[in-house]
C-alpha positions in Angstrom: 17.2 -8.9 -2.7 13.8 -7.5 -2.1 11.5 -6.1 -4.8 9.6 -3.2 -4.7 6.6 -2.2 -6.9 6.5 1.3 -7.4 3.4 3.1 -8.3 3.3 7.1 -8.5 2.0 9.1 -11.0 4.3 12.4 -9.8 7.3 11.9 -11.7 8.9 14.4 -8.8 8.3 11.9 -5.9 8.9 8.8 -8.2 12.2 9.6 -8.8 13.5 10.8 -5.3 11.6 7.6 -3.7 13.1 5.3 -6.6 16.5 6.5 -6.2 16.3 6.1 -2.0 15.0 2.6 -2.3 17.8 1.5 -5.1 20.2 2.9 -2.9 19.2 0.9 0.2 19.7 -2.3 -1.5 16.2 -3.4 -3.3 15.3 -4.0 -6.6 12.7 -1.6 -7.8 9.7 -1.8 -10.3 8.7 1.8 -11.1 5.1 2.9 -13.0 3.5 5.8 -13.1 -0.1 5.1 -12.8 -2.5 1.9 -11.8 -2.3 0.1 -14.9 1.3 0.5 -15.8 2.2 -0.9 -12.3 -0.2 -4.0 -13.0 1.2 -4.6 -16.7 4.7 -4.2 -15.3 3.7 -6.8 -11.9 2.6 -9.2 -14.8 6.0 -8.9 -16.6 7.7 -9.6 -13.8 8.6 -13.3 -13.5 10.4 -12.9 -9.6 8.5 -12.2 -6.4 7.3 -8.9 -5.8 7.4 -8.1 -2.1 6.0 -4.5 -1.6 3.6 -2.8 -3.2 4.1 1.0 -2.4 2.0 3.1 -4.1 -0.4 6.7 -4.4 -3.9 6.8 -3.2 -4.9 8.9 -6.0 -3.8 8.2 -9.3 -5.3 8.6 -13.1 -6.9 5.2 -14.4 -6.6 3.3 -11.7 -6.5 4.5 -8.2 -3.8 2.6 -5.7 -6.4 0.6 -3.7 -7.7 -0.9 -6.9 -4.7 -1.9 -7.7 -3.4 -3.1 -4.2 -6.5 -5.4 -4.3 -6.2 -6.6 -7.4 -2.7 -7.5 -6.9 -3.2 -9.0 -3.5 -5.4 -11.5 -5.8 -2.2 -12.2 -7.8 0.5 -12.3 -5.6 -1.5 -13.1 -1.8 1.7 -12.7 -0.5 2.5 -9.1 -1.4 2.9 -6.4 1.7 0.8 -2.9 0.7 2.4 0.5 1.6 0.2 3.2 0.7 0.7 6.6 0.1 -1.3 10.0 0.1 -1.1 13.6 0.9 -5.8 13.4 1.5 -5.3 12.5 5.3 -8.5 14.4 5.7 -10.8 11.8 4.4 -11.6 8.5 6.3 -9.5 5.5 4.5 -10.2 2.2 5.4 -7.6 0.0 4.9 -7.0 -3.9 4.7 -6.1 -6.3 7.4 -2.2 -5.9 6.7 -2.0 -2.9 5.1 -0.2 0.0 6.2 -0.4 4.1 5.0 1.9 7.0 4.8 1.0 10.3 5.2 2.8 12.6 2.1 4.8 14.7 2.4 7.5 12.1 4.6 10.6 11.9 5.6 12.5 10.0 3.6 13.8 7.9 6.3 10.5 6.9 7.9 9.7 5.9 4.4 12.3 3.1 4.5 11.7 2.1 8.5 8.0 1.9 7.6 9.2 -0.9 4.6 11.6 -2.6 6.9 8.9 -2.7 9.2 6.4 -4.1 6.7 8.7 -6.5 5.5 9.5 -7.8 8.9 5.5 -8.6 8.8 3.1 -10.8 8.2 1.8 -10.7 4.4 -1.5 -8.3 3.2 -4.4 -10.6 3.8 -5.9 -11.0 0.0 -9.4 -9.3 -0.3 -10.8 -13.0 -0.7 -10.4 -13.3 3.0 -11.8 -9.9 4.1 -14.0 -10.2 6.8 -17.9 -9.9 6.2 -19.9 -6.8 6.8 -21.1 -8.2 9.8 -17.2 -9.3 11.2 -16.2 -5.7 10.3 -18.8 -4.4 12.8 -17.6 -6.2 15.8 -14.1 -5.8 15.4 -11.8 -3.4 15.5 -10.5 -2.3 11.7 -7.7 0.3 11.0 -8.9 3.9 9.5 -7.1 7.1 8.7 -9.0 10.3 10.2 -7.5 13.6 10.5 -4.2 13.1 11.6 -3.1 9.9 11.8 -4.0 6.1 11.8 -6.4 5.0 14.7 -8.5 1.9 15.4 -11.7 2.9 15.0 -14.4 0.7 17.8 -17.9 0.8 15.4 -21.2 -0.6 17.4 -22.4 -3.9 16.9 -25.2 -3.4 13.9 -29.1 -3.5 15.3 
């Protein structure tokens, strides 16, 4: 069974996505902000394959803690959430985002999908500033997710 860390600080949303995640088979860690979610990844002696949490959240925001996860467990897959779609996210190599609000069902394909996947690189092997300039890197603008082409620097 596959286990999923849950990190949301909106009760609301925790719950529903809990209950949909428990009821397609997978063992589920839930916490309600940053920190909790670390404190409860360290008390958890199995695997944890997922780490699907908010953007935006009190004490710690969900990219701090995706990163410092992916420290701890290299082999955890990041699912992010957030309802700012408007700002320009960059993500990790590996790393995938969901636009709130979702369907609940493309919720669960885009974990499937994710699980079917190659692990989040760890932030230890993020490419250098210079790398990120000549390659392509994923970034969420406006509407959507879209490989964003930067020029080489001078």
């Amino acid at each position: 069974m596959k286990t999923i860390l849950l990190v949301e600080d909106e009760q609301t949303l925790r719950t529903v996505v809990l209950f949909l995640l428990k009821s397609s088979g997978y063992n589920v860690i839930a916490a309600d902000d940053g920190l909790d979610g670390l404190r409860k990844a360290s008390e958890c002696g199995g695997e944890i394959d997922v780490l699907l949490a908010d953007i935006v959240m009190p004490r710690m925001t969900g990219i701090e803690l995706a990163i410092q996860l992916s420290l701890e467990r290299p082999k955890v897959k990041v699912l992010l959430m957030s309802a700012f779609a408007t700002e320009t996210i960059s993500l990790q190599e590996g790393w995938q985002l969901i636009r709130k609000p979702f369907a609940l069902a493309l919720l669960k394909d885009k974990i499937q999908v994710l699980l079917a996947g190659k692990p989040s690189d760890p932030p230890s092997t993020r490419p250098t500033p210079t790398q990120r300039w000549r390659s392509s890197r994923r970034t969420i603008r406006g509407n959507g997710i879209h490989g964003a082409h930067t020029p080489t620097p001078p």
